[in-house]
C-alpha positions as a LaTeX table, in Angstrom:
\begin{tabular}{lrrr}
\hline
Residue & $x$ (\AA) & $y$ (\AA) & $z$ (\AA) \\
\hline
Unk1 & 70.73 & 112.40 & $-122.59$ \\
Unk2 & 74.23 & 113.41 & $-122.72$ \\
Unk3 & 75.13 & 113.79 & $-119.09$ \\
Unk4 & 73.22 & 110.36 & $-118.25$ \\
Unk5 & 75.98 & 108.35 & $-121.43$ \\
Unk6 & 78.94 & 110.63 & $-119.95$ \\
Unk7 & 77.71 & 109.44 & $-115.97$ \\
Unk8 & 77.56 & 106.02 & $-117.33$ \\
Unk9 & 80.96 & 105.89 & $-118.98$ \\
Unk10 & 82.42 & 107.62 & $-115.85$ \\
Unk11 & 81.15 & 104.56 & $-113.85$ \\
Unk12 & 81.70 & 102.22 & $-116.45$ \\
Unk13 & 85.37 & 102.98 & $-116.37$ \\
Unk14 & 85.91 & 103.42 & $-112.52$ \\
Unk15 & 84.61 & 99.66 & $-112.34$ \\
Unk16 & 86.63 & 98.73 & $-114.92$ \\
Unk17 & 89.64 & 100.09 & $-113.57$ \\
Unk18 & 88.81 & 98.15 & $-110.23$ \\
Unk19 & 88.66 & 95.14 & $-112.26$ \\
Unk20 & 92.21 & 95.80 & $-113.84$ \\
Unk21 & 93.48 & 95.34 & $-110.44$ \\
Unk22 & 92.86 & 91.70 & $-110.48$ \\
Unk23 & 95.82 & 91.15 & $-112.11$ \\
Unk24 & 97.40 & 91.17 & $-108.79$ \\
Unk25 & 95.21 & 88.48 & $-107.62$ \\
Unk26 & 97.80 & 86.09 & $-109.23$ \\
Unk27 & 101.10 & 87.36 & $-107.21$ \\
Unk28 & 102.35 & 85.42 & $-105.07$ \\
Unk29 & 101.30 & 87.75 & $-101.96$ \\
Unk30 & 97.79 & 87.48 & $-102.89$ \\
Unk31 & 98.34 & 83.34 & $-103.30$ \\
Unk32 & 100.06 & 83.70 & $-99.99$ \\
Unk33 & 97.37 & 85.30 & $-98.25$ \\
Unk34 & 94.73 & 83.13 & $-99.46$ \\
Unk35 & 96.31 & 80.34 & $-98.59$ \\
Unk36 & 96.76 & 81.99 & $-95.08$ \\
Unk37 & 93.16 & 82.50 & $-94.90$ \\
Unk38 & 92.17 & 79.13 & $-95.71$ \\
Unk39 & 90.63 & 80.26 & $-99.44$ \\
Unk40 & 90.95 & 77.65 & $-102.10$ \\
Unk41 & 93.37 & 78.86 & $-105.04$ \\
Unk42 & 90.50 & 77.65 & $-107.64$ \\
Unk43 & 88.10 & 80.86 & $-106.25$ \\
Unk44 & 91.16 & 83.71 & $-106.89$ \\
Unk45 & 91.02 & 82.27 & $-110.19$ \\
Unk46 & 87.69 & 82.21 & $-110.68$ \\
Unk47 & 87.00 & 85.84 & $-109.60$ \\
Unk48 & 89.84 & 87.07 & $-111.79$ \\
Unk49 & 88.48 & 85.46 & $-114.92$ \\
Unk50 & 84.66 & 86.62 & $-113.93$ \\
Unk51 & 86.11 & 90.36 & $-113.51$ \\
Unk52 & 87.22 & 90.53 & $-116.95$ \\
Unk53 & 85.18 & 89.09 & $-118.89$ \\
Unk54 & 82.82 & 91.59 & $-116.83$ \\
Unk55 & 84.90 & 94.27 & $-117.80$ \\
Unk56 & 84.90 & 93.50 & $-121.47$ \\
Unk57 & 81.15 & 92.92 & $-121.60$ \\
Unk58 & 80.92 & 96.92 & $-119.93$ \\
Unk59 & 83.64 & 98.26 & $-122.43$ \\
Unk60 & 81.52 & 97.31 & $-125.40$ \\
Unk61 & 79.31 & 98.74 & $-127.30$ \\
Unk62 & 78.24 & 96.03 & $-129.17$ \\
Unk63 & 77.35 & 93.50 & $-126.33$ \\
Unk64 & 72.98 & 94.03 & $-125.49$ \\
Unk65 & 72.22 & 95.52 & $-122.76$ \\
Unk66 & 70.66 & 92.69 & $-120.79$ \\
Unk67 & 74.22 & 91.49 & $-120.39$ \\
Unk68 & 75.68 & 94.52 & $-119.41$ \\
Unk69 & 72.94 & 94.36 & $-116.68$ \\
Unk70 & 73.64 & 91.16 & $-115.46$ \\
Unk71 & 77.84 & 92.39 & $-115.24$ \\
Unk72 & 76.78 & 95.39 & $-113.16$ \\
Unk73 & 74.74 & 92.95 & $-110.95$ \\
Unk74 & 77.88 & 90.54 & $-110.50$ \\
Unk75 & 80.20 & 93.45 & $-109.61$ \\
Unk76 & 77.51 & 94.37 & $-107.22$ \\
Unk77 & 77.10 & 91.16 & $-105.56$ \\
Unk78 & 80.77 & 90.76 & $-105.15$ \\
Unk79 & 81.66 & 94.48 & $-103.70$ \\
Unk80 & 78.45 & 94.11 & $-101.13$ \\
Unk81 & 79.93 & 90.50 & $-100.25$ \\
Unk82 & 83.66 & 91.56 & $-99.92$ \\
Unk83 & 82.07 & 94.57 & $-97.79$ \\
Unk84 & 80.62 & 92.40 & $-95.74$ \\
Unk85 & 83.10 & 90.13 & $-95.11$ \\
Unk86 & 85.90 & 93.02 & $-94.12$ \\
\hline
\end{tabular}
């Protein structure tokens, strides 16, 4: 039991960290780019908000596990997608 909680808050804070990053989804290179590629400015937004609230429903404890669940299926969706797309 104690190497599956110390795999999960391994993940849990490599995803986390990922989701720190968007951050720089607000500087002006990343509003520059978007803009470049034709992406509305609403959807950088959007993504940045979704990532930490994610983040904060992964960091704690107190939050039921069907949620946590349903932020490790978002991240999921959103890395396969931006996977895709590249």
């Amino acid at each position: 039991m104690k190497t599956t909680k110390i795999i999960y808050w391994i993940s849990t804070g490599i995803i986390c960290l990922f989701s720190l990053g968007t951050i720089q989804m607000n500087s002006q290179m990343a509003i520059d780019g978007a803009n470049h590629l034709l992406i509305p400015r609403y959807l950088g937004i959007q993504v940045s908000i979704g990532q930490l609230i994610g983040c904060v429903l992964l960091i704690v404890p107190a939050i039921p596990a069907r949620f946590k669940e349903w932020a490790y299926v978002g991240y999921g969706i959103m890395y396969i997608t931006a996977k895709l797309i590249t």
